[in-house]
ZALO-765124 format. One record per residue (C-alpha): x, y, z; residue in three letters. Coordinates in steps of 0.001 Angstrom, whole numbers, plus 500000, padded with zeros to 6 digits. Each point is the difference from the previous one (the first is absolute). Example, Ala and Ser with C-alpha at 12.3 -4.5 7.8 and 13.67 -1.06 7.14 Angstrom:
BEGIN
512300495500507800ALA501370503440499340SER
//
This chain:
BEGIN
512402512426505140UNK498971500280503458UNK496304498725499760UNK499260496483499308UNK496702498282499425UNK501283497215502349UNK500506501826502763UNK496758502339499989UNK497912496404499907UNK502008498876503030UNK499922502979502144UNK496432499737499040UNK499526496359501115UNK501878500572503303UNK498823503361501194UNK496594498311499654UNK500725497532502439UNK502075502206501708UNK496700501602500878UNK498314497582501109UNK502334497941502284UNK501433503601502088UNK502748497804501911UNK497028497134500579UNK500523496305498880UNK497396499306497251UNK500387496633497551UNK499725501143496269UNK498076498041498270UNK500358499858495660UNK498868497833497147UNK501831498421496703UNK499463503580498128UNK500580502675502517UNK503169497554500747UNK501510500659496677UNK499652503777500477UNK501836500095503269UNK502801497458499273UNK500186502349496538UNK500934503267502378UNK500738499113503514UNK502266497809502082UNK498745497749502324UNK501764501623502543UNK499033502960500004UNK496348498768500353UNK500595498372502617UNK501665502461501860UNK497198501901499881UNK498186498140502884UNK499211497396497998UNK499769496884502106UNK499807497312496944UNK498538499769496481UNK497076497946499239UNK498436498732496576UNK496119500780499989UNK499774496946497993UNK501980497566501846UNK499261498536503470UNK500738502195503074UNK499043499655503785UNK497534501789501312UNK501950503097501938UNK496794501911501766UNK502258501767502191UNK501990501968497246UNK498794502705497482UNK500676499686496594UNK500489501773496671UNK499055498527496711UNK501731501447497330UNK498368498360497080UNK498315500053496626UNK496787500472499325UNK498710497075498120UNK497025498174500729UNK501678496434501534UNK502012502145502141UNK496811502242500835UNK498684495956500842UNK503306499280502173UNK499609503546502362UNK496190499328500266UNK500876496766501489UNK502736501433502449UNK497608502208501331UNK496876497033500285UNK502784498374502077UNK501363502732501482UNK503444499235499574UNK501979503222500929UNK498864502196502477UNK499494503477498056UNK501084500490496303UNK501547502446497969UNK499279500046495998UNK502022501309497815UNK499143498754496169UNK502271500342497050UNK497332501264497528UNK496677501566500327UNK497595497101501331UNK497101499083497256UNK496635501538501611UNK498296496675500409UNK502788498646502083UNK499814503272501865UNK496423499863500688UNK501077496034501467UNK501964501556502646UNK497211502528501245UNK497491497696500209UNK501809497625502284UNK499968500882503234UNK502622497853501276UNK502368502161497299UNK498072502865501773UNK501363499840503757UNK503190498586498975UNK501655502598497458UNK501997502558501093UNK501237501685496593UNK499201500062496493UNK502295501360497678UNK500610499781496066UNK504063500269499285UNK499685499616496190UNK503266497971499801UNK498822497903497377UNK502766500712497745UNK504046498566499873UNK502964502408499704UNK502542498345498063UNK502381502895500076UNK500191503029501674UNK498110501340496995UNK498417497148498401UNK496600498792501291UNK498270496360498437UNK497149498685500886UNK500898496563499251UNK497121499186497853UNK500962499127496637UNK496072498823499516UNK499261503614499436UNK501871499859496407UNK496966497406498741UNK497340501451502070UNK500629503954498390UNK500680498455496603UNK498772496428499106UNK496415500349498247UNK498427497472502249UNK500715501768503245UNK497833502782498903UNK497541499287503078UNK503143500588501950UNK501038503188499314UNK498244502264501729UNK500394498460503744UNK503893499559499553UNK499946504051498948UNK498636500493503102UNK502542497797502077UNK502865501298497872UNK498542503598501135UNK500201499226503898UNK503308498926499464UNK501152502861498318UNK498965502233502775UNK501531497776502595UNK502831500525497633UNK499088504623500563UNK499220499695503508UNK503068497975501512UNK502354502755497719UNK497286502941501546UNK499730501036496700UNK496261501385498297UNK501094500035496774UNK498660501782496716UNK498701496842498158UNK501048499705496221UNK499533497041497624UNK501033498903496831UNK497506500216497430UNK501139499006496524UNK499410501698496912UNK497959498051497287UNK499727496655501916UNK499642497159497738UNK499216497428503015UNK497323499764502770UNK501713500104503040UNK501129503657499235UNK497582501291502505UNK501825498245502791UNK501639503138501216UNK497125501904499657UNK498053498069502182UNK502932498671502702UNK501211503870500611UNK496491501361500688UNK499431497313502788UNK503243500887501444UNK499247503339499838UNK496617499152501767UNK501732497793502876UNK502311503034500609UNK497076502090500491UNK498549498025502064UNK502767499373502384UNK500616503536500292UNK496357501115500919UNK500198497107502459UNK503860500516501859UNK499544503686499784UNK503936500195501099UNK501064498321496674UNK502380500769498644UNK502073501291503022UNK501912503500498871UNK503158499852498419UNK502389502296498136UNK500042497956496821UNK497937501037496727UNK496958498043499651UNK500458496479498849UNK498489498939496521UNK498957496071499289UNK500315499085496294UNK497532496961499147UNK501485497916496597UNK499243496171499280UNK502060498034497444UNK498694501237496954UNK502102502789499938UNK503361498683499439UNK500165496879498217UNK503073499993498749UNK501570500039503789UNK499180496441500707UNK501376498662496480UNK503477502221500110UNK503382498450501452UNK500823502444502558UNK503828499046501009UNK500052501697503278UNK500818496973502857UNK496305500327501836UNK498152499681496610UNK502494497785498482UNK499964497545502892UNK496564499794500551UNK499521499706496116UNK502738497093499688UNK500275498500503682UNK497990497665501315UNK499360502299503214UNK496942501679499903UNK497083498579502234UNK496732501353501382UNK500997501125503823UNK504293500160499853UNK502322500094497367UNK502924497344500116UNK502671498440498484UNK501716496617500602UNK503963500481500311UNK502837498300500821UNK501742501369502732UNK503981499453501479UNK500677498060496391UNK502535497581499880UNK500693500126504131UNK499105498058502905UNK497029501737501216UNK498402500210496310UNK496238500145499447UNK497427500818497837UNK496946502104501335UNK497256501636499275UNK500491504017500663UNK497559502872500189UNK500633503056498205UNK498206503067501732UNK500939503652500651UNK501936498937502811UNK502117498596497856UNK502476503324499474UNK501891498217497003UNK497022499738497937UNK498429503743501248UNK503064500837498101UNK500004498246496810UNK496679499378499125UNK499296502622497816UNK503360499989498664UNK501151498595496190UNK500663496016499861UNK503308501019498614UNK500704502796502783UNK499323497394502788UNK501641496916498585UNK503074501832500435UNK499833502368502583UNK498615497229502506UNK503099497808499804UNK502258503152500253UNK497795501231503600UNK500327496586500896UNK503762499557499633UNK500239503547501693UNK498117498374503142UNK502105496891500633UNK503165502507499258UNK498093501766503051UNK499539497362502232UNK503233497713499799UNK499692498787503961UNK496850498333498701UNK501078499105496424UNK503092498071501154UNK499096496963502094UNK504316498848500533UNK500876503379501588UNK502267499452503699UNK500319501877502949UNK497014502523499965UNK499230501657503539UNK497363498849502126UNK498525503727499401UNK500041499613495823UNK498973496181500626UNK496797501764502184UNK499162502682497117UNK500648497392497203UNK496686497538501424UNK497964503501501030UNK500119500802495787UNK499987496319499063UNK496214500139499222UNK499956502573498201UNK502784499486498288UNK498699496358498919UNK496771501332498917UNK501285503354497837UNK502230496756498272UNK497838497826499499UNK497573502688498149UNK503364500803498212UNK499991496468498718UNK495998500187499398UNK500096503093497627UNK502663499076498168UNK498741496329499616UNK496333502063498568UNK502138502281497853UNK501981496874498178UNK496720498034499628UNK498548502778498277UNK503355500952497813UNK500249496467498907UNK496637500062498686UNK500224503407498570UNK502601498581498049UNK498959496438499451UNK496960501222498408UNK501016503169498435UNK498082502414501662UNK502065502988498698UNK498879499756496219UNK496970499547501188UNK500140502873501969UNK500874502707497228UNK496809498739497847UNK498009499813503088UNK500251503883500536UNK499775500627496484UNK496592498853499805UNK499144501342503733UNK501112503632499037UNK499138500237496494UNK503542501047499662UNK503667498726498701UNK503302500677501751UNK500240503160498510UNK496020501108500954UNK499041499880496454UNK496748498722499607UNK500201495771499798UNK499673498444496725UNK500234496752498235UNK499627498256503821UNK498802496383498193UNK503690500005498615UNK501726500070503924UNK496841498268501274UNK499639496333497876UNK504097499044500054UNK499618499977504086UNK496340498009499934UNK502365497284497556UNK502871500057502866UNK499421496814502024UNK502139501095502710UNK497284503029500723UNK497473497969502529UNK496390499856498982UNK498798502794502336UNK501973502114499135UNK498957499356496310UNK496661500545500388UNK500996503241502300UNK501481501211496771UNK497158499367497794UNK497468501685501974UNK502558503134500838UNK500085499654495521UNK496185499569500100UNK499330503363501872UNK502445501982498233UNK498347499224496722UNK496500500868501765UNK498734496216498875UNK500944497738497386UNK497731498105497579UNK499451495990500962UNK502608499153497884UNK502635501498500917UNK499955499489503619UNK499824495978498542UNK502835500822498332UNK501916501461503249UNK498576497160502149UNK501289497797497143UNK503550501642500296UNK500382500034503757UNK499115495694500147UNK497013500874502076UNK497040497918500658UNK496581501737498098UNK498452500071503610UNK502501502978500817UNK497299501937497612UNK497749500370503474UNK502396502147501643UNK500195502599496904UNK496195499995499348UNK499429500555503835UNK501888502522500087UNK497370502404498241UNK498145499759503543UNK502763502257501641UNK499781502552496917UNK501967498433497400UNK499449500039495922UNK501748496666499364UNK498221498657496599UNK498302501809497462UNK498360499146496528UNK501580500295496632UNK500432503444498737UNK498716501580503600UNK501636503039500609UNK502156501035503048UNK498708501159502886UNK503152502909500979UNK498967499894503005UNK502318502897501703UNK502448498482502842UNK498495500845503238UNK503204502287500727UNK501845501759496893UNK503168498829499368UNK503269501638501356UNK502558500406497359UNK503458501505501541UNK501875502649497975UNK503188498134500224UNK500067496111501286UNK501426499755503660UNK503930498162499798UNK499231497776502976UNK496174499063498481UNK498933496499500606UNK499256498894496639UNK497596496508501193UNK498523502189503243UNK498544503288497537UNK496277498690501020UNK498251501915502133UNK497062499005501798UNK496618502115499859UNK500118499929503446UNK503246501817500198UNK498772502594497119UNK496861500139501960UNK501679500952503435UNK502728501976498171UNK496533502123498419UNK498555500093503247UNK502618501752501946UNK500726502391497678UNK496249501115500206UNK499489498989496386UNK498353496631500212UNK496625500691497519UNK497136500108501446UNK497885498502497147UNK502247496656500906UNK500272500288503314UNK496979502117501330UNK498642500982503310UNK497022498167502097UNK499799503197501454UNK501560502813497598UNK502090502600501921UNK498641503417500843UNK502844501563498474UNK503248498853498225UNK502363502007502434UNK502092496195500878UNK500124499327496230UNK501427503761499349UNK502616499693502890UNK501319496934498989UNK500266500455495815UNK501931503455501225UNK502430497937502449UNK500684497471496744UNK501069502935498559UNK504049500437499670UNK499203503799500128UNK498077500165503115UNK501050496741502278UNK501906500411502720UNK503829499866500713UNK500930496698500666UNK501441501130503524UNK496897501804500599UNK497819496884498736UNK502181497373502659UNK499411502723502726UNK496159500002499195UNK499816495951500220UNK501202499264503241UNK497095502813501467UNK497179499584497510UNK498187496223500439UNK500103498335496007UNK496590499751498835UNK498949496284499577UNK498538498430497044UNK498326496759500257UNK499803497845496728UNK497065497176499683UNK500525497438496825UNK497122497933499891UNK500472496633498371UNK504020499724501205UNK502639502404499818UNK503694499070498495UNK503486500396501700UNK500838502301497421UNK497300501869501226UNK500865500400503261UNK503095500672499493UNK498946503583498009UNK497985500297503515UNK503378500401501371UNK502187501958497815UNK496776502546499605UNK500006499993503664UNK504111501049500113UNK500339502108497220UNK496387502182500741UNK500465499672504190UNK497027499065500032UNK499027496115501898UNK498014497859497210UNK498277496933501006UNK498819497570497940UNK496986497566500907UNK498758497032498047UNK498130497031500140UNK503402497792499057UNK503151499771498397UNK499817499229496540UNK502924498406498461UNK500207499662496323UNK499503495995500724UNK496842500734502225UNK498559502539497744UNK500120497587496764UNK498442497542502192UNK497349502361500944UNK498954501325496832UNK500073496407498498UNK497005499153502841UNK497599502735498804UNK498107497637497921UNK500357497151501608UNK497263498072502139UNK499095502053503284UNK500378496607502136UNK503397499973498858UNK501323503465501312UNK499094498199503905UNK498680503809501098UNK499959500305503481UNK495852500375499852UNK499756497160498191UNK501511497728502436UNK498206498067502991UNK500104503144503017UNK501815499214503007UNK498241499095502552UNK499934500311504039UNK501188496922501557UNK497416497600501878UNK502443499497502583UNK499790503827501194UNK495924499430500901UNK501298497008501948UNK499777500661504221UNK503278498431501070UNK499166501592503480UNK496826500347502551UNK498064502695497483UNK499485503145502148UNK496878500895501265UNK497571501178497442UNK498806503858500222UNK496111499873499629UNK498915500511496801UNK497584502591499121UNK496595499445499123UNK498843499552496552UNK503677498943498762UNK502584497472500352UNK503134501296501234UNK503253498319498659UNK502482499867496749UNK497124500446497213UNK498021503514499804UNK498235501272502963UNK497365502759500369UNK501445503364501181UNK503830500611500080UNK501397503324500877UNK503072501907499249UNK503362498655500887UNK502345502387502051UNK503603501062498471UNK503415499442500680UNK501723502859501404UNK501194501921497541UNK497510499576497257UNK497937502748498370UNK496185498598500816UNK498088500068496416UNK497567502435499382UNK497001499375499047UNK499953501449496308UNK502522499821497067UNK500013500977496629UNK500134495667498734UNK498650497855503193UNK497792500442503081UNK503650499658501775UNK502974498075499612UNK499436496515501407UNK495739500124498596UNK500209501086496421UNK497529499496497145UNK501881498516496255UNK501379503398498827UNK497895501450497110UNK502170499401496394UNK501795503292499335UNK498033500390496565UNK496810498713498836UNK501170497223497728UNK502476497957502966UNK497185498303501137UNK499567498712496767UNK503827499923498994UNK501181497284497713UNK503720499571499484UNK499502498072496555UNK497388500336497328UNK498862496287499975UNK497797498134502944UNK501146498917501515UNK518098490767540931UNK502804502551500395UNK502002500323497027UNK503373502131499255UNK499202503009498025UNK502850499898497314UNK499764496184499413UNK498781497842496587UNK499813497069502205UNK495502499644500494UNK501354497985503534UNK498956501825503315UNK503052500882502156UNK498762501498503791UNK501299503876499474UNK500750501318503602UNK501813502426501840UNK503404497783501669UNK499888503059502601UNK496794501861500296UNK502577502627502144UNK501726500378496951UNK501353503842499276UNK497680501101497049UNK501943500971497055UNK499012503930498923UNK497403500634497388UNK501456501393496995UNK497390501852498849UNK499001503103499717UNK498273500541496723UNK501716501551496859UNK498625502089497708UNK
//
């Protein structure tokens, strides 16, 4: 796939300061947020090779530098507002460039006009909308696993409606750095059973009105292209339980479920490298898309890789014997020369060889320490609703209580199993499920988890003698006439996002389910593509590979509110290949089946404990940056009837743009303009009033963990700048 979410958010970040510094030396200047975004897309290098002199901290100390413009490329929250007011009261750079990660609130806006220090200083104002972190080339988090309490837990209900709208920014960050205006669809679920069902609802009409917004305001968004239009799917949790709960034995989702690598900015894993010779060590190793052995194998079966890895890797020391055999005499100066040019490389490809194959025998040894496969062929039982054979399940209690009595089947996945058995029987009476917890050895506490999950849409308990629900599966089953050879019998499970997307391209997806914010004028797309799914009318393979590499793919961007799984993402790819089309999936986190049973065990429990972001002391703007550590430059006068300086002063005009940037207007269809916008009216009547439950409720090195401040500068200011690699792709 040739576009990646990583590299539109760094051409992005670059081209903006690109902009601004036109072969001039300017200091970039960043705080603890906007930090995580760059070092999440873009070297250090290449920032600095941009006429970047050095890299400053807002928040930390830096010497005053009068004689050198700067650009800020921060976020826009209100101790950082506090931290620029103050470098303009003291006039630390001489002019300054802005350029914020997310739309700035309108009272922190309205700061900046009034002061009129900010006033003769500021040189450019511009929004990026970067507030988002590509984890893939196709997978987008916004590292916020808060979201999963604040959308769900009963006493975030206050909450709600001000995180939709923050989600919604994002999203179109997400639509604007792909150029895409998408049609805006969102799941809405039949019968809901549980308050937060109008999530969707609400969430994809505020996207839609932030799209419409930004258009009216860049009038040359989106840019033309060749491809279709784009279409942006909005889903939360809710609609595939059983995703989170499910083994899913291909190596991403089976490492992440059983390793102890997954953490909030970088996944890694602790290996030993060079075992048993001199130059052994253990260390701690990223796993990225860089990484080319894992691009490969990550959505491939457990029992695929754990074989196929050590052949590939066998196959590459075969390859490379000069570097594999240490004793060897008389090599040529000239093959001594080549050997230590591919030396690096070769070290590194081996020692991610000896990484991947260390991950695949962790997770093998569990699989079959813990006997994963029988649990695996009762799991999709229950998930499908079907048997081996696709004959309807039946009799599950019988395959279900004999693994709950294994002791060698760990606790979580025990109480994995019972819900998975919960849900396929649509609820169980009290008793029972104290029977099952009874079985499984597990603590009566574990009850919390089941009962909470009726807040994402579940029927787990039910009275004596209530009847079923039948509620129908979101997607109808597949049955095939005759049962694939090569079938994976423990990997049958499909994901509704998969069904979903597979529905979607096909121009099938119902629109009951799924419908419009704004319904299509005519069905004409829908037509086209249920006629190319047909065998009788698609096109000739040859003709359909000739058509690909002229026609742009239409893109399809994918938001899970509450956390998306690796299981889903992975359908975002295989869609994406099999349908040439490019599917992206965006989320608030990664939910691993550990994480989400966490999660949904919080829902009910005290607010304090869930530590929300909002409910933590704010940040504040050190003293130390109001501190004259110099003669304080003379004074401008102030005008009359006002004091001048970092709190609110009368007047305030417009601040000018950096080059490049469309100025607002000064209409749109949500806000006055982008930067000065009223709260955004609720999409219906009742959001206002919206209740998710029923009861009352100094200079620093960009891609660095260290917090110490290390003096960034250019060793030779003469230095040949290294060639922007950039031009935008669409």
């Amino acid at each position: 796939m040739g576009v990646s979410a990583i590299q539109e958010q760094r051409d992005a970040i670059l081209s903006a300061i690109k902009s601004i510094t036109r072969g001039d030396w300017k200091v970039l200047v960043i705080d603890e947020d906007s930090k995580k975004i760059i070092d999440n897309a873009v070297k250090e290098d290449d920032i600095l090779n941009e006429n970047i002199a050095n890299i400053e901290r807002i928040e930390e100390r830096r010497d005053m530098n009068p004689e050198m413009d700067a650009i800020y490329l921060i976020s826009p929250r209100p101790h950082i507002v506090d931290c620029l007011l103050a470098d303009f009261e003291r006039r630390r750079y001489k002019k300054c460039f802005l350029l914020w990660t997310a739309l700035l609130p309108t009272q922190s806006r309205r700061r900046i006009d009034s002061s009129r220090q900010a006033q003769e200083q500021i040189a450019g104002f511009e929004t990026l909308s970067i507030d988002y972190f590509p984890r893939e080339s196709h997978l987008i988090t916004f590292r916020d696993p808060w979201s999963f309490p604040i959308l769900y837990h009963p006493a975030c209900n206050g909450l709600v409606k001000d995180h939709l709208q923050v989600i919604a920014q994002k999203i179109t960050g997400i639509c604007v750095a792909l150029n895409e205006y998408p049609k805006v669809r969102y799941y809405k679920p039949r019968n809901p059973i549980h308050e937060a069902s109008v999530l969707c609802t609400h969430l994809a009409r505020f996207v839609q009105e932030e799209l419409d917004a930004y258009a009216q305001w860049n009038q040359n968004f989106p840019t033309p292209v060749s491809r279709p239009q784009g279409i942006l799917v909005i889903t939360d949790r809710s609609m595939d339980l059983m995703a989170p709960l499910v083994h899913d034995f291909t190596y991403q989702a089976m490492a992440n479920d059983l390793l102890p690598i997954e953490k909030p900015d970088k996944t890694t894993y602790k290996t030993l490298l060079n075992a048993g010779e001199q130059n052994e060590e253990e260390k701690e190793m990223e796993i990225n898309d860089n990484d080319k052995i894992w691009l490969e194998y990550r959505h491939r079966q457990m029992e695929e890789v754990s074989v196929k890895i050590g052949e590939d890797f066998r196959k590459f020391m075969a390859d490379n014997p000069h570097f594999a055999d240490e004793n060897q005499q008389g090599t040529s100066l000239n093959a001594i020369k080549d050997m230590l040019a591919g030396l690096p490389q070769f070290q590194e490809l081996k020692s991610l060889y000896s990484l991947h194959m260390s991950m695949a025998q962790a997770c093998m040894t569990i699989f079959g320490d813990h006997k994963l496969l029988d649990l695996a062929f009762v799991e999709q039982c229950l998930a499908t609703g079907l048997e081996i054979d696709y004959k309807p399940a039946k009799n599950m209690a019988e395959e279900v209580i004999p693994l709950l009595d294994n002791p060698v089947i760990r606790p979580s996945d025990r109480l994995r199993l019972i819900l998975l058995y919960i849900m396929f029987r649509e609820g169980l009476i009290q008793q029972d499920i104290d029977r099952l917890l009874a079985h499984a050895n597990l603590p009566q506490h574990e009850m919390v988890v089941i009962e909470n999950l009726n807040l994402l849409g579940a029927k787990t308990m039910k009275a004596l003698g209530e009847a079923k629900l039948n509620r129908e599966s979101l997607f109808p089953k597949k049955i095939p006439k005759i049962i694939p050879a090569d079938m994976v019998q423990y990997a049958r499970f499909e994901t509704n996002m998969k069904l979903m997307l597979d529905d979607l391209t096909k121009g099938t997806l119902d629109q009951a389910t799924f419908p419009y914010t704004k319904p299509p004028l005519d069905n004409s797309e829908e037509l086209a593509l249920q006629s190319q799914a047909s065998l009788r009318s698609a096109k000739p393979t040859w003709a359909r590979n000739r058509m690909s590499t002229v026609e742009s793919r239409q893109r399809i961007i994918v938001f899970m509110a509450g956390g998306a799984t690796y299981s889903e993402a992975r359908a975002c790819y295989e869609i994406s290949d099999s349908k040439g089309k490019d599917v992206f999936l965006a989320t608030s986190h990664m939910q691993t089946p550990g994480t989400f049973l966490t999660q949904v065990s919080e829902l009910t429990a005290d607010r304090r404990r869930l530590h929300l972001p909002m409910d933590q002391p704010q940040p504040k703007a050190p003293a130390y940056l109001f501190k004259a550590n110099d003669p304080p430059p003379p004074r401008p006068m102030a005008p009359p009837g006002g004091r001048q300086g970092l709190g609110v002063p009368p007047g305030g005009g417009r601040l000018p743009t950096s080059p490049g940037a469309p100025a607002p207007p000064s209409k749109s269809p949500a806000f006055n303009n982008p930067y000065d916008r009223q709260s955004p009216q609720p999409p219906t009547a009742g959001l206002g009033a919206m209740s998710m439950n029923s009861s009352n409720g100094k200079p620093i090195p960009l891609n660095s963990t260290n917090g110490d401040s290390h003096k960034l500068e250019k060793k030779d200011k003469e230095k040949k700048k290294r060639g922007f690699f950039g031009s935008k792709k669409h």
